[in-house]
N, C-alpha and C positions, 0 to 999 in steps of 0.2 A: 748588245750584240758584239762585244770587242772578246777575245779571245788574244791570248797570248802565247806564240812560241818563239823562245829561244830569243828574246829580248824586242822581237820583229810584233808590231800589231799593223794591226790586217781588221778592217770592218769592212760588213758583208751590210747595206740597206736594202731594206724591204718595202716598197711601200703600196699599201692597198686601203680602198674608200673606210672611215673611220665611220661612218654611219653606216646605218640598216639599209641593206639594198633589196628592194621591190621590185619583184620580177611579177607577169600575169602566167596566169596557168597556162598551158599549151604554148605557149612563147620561148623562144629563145631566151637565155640570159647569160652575159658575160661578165665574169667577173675577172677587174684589169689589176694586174698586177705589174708592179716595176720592182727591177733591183739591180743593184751594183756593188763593184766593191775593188780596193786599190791591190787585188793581190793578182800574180800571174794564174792562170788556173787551166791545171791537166785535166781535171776533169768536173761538170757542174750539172747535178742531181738536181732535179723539181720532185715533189712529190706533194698531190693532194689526198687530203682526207675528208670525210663528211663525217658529222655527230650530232646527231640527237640529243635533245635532254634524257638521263637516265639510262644511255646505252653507248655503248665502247665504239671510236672513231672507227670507222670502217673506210680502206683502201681503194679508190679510186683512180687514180693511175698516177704514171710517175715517165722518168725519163732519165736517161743518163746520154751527156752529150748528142743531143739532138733524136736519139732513140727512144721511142714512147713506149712503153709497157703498160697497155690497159690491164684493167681486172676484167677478166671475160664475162661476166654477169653484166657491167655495165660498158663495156665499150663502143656499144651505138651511142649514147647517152651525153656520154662527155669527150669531148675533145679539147687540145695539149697543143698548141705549133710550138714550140721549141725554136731556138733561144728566148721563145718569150714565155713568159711562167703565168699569164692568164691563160682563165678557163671558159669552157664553151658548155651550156649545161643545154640541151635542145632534144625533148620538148621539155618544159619545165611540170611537173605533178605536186600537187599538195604535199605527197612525204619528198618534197627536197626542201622545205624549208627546215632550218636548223644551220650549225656551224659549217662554214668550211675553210680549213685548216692547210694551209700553203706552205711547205716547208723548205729552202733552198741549200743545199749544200755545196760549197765550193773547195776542191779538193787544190792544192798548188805544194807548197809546203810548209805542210802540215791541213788541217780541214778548218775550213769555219764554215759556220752554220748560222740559219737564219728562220724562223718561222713567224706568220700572224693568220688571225683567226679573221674571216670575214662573216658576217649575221645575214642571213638571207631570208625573207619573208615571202610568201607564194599568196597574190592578190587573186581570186575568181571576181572578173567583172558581173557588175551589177543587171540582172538582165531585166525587161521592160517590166511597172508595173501594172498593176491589176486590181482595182477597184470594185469592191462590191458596195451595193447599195442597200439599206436593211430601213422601211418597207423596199420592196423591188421596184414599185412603180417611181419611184423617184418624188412622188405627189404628198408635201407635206402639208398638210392646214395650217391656220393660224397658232393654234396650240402646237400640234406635235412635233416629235422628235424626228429626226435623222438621222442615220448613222454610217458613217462611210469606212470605208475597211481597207485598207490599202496592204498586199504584199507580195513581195518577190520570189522567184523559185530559187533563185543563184544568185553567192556575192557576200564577200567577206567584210566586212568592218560597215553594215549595211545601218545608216542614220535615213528618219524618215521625217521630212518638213512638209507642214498641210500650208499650202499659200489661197488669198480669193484675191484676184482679179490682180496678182502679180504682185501683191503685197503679203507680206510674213502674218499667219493666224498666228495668235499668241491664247492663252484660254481664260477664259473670261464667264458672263456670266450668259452669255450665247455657245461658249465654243467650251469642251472639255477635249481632253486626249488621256488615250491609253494605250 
C-alpha cells in the first residue's frame, strides 16, 4: 500500500476481519472496516463492491467526502455512515454471500489508494427436527428391527447425532446409520 510521489511516501491502512464472516439469513450484518493514513487529505473516496465466484464485481455504493452515492437497485439494502468505511448489509439473503471488495481512496497530494476483500458466508438456521418412526407403532419385538428417520426442512451445514439417554450412539452391532 506505499505509493510514491515526488520523494514524499504517504501509506493509506486498511484494516478488515481476516476470516470468514457468518452472517444468518434475514439478519443484519456488519461488516467493520478501519483505516488511516499519514497524509493531509482534500478529498477521501469509500467505495464497495460485491463478487461472486464466476461473475464480474458489481457496484454497491460509494462515497466521496461524507456523500453516499448508492446503486439504485440496492440502496434499501446496504448502507455507508461515512467517515467510517464499514458496511451495513440488512436483511441479509443467500445470494449475498460471496466477496466483498472495500476500496479507500485518499486524494491530498497526489492519491493513494487502498483496497481488501472481506469473505462472507449466509448461515439459514436449523429449524426443529422431525422423527418418523418405520413400523409406526413404535412396538418392536424381541427380534425386530426399528428404524428411525430423523430430518430438517431448513439449515445450512446441517450434521445429525442419534444420542439414548444423553449419551453419543456410536454403531455397533445393535445400532447402524445412514
Amino acid at each position: 500500500f506505499f505509493h510514491f510521489y515526488a520523494g514524499i511516501c504517504s501509506a493509506l491502512k486498511l484494516t478488515v476481519p481476516s476470516h470468514t464472516i457468518h452472517g444468518i439469513e434475514g439478519q443484519p450484518l456488519h461488516l467493520s472496516v478501519d483505516y488511516n493514513f499519514n497524509a493531509t487529505a482534500s478529498e477521501i473516496q469509500i467505495i464497495w463492491l460485491f463478487e461472486r465466484s464466476q461473475s464480474n464485481p458489481k457496484y454497491l455504493l460509494g462515497s466521496v467526502n461524507q456523500r453516499v452515492v448508492p446503486d439504485l437497485e440496492y440502496q434499501h439494502k446496504f448502507t455507508l455512515m461515512p467517515p467510517n468505511a464499514s458496511l451495513r448489509i440488512n436483511p441479509l439473503h443467500l445470494s449475498d454471500e460471496g466477496n466483498y471488495i472495500v476500496k479507500v481512496n485518499v486524494r491530498g497530494n497526489g492519491t493513494i489508494a487502498a483496497s481488501q476483500k472481506i469473505q462472507v458466508a449466509v448461515d439459514v438456521p436449523v429449524t426443529k427436527p422431525t422423527v418418523h418412526t418405520e413400523p409406526s407403532s413404535g412396538v418392536v419385538e424381541y427380534v425386530g428391527n426399528i428404524t428411525l428417520k430423523c430430518t430438517v426442512d431448513k439449515g445450512t451445514r446441517v450434521s445429525y447425532q442419534w444420542m439414548k439417554n444423553g449419551k453419543r450412539l456410536n454403531a455397533g452391532p445393535n445400532y447402524t446409520f445412514s
